[in-house]
N, C-alpha and C positions, 0 to 999 in steps of 0.2 A: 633526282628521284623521279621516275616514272609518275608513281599513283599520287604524290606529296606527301608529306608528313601526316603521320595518324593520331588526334588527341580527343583523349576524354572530354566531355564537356564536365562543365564545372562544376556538376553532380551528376555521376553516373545514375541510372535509375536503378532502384532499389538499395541503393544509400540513403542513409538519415536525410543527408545535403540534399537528396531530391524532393524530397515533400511525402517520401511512400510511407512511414510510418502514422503521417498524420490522415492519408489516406485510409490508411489499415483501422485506424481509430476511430474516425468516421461510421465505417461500415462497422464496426462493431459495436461501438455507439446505436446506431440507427438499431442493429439488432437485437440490445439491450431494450431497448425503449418499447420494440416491439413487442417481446417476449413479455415485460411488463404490464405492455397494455391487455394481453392474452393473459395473463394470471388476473388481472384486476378485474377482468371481465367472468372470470372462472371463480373467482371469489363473492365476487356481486350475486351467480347465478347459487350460489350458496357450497360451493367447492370447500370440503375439509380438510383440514391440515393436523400432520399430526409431526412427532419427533421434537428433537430436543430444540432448534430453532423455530418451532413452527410461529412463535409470538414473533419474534424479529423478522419472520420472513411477510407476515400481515402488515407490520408497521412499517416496512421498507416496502411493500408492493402500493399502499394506499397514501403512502407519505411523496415517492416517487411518481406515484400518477399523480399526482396534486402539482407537484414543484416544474416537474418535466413535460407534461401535459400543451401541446402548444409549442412549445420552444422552439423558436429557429438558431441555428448554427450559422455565424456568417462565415465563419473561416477553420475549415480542417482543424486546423489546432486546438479550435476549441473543444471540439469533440475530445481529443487526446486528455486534456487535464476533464473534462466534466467525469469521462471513465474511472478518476478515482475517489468519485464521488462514492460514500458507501451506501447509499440507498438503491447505487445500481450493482450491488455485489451479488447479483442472484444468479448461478447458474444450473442449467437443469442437465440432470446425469440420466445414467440408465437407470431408474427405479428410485432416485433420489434427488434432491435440489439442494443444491449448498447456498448457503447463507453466509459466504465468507466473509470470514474475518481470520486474516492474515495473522496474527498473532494465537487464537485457538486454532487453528486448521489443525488435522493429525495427518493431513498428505503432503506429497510434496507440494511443494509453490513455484509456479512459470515465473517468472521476475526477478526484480531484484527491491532492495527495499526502498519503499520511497518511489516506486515506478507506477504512474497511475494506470501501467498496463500489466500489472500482477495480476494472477488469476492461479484457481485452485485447478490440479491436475484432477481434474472426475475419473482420469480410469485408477487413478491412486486412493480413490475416495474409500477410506479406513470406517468400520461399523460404529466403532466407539465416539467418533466424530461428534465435537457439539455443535457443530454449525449446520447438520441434515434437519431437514424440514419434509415430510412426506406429503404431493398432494393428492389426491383423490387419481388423478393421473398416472402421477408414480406407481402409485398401487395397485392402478390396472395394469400396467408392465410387469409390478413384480405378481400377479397374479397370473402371468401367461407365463412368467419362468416356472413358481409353482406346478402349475399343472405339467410343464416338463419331466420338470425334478421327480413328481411321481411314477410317473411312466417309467422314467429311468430307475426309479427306489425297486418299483414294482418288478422289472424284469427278474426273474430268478437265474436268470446266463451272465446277467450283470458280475462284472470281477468285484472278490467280496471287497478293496480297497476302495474301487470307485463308489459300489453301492454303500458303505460305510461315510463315507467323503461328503455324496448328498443330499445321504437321510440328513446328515446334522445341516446341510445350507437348506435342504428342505424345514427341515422344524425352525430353524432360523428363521425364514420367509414367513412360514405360518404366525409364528410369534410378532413379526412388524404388521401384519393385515390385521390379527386379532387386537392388538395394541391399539391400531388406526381405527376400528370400529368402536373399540372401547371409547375411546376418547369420541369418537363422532358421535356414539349415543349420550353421550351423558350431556348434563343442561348447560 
């Protein structure tokens, strides 16, 4: 044979056997931690939360900077299991933040059960969802969609399905801000 015999090494990269997945965990880990540390600091400067997870998304962001605060990783792996820790179940969507918990979720679910790299699909994120938390952030995004939506409502060339379509995701939006304020004014 010319060139010699051709063999995989003994983990190809981006097989489990290579270490990539604990890699993967790692960095997502770390991005956890940081988003964390960014909510706790947005809750400290007096950041309001509203929706149906909003208590579990407080006591997981305050509980989680407490326990995680500090922590070194000596080895990949660890990152891998800390991720199904549930105090780091916070992800942040367009205009909402899930508070997952695997068993209420109403979207679909990335994993498998028992995987501490589950994770909730955000572009699947369902309205009736109990695990949404809104924060003061979210609601300045869905507050730039609103002002869209009107525009849109507003056109009179608008086709009447579409314009039908976004009055109601417009009143929709209207009704989570008004809701958010509600709850932010009150004692």
């Amino acid at each position: 044979m010319l060139f010699g015999e051709f063999r995989y090494p003994t983990a190809p990269l981006g097989f489990y056997e290579s270490g990539f997945p604990d890699e993967y965990a790692f960095e997502d880990w770390l991005f956890r931690i940081e988003g964390i540390a960014e909510d706790q600091q947005a809750l400290d400067k007096g950041e309001h939360v509203s929706g149906p997870a909003a208590d579990t998304y407080r006591y997981r962001v305050n509980a989680a900077s407490r326990e995680f605060a500090g922590r070194v990783i000596v080895r990949e792996r660890q990152s891998r299991d800390l991720l199904g820790n549930p105090l780091l179940q916070i992800h942040h969507g367009q205009g909402m933040t899930c508070v997952f918990n695997p068993v209420t979720a109403a979207c679909q679910i990335r994993g498998g059960a028992g995987d501490p790299m589950v994770t909730p699909d955000t572009d699947d994120c369902r309205p009736k969802c109990p695990n949404i938390a809104r924060t003061d952030r979210d609601i300045h995004h869905i507050r730039t969609q609103t002002a869209r939506l009107a525009e849109i409502v507003a056109d009179p060339l608008a086709p009447s399905i579409r314009h039908e379509r976004d009055r109601h995701e417009l009143a929709r939006l209207e009704q989570i801000i008004t809701a958010h304020g509600q709850r932010a004014a009150a004692p």
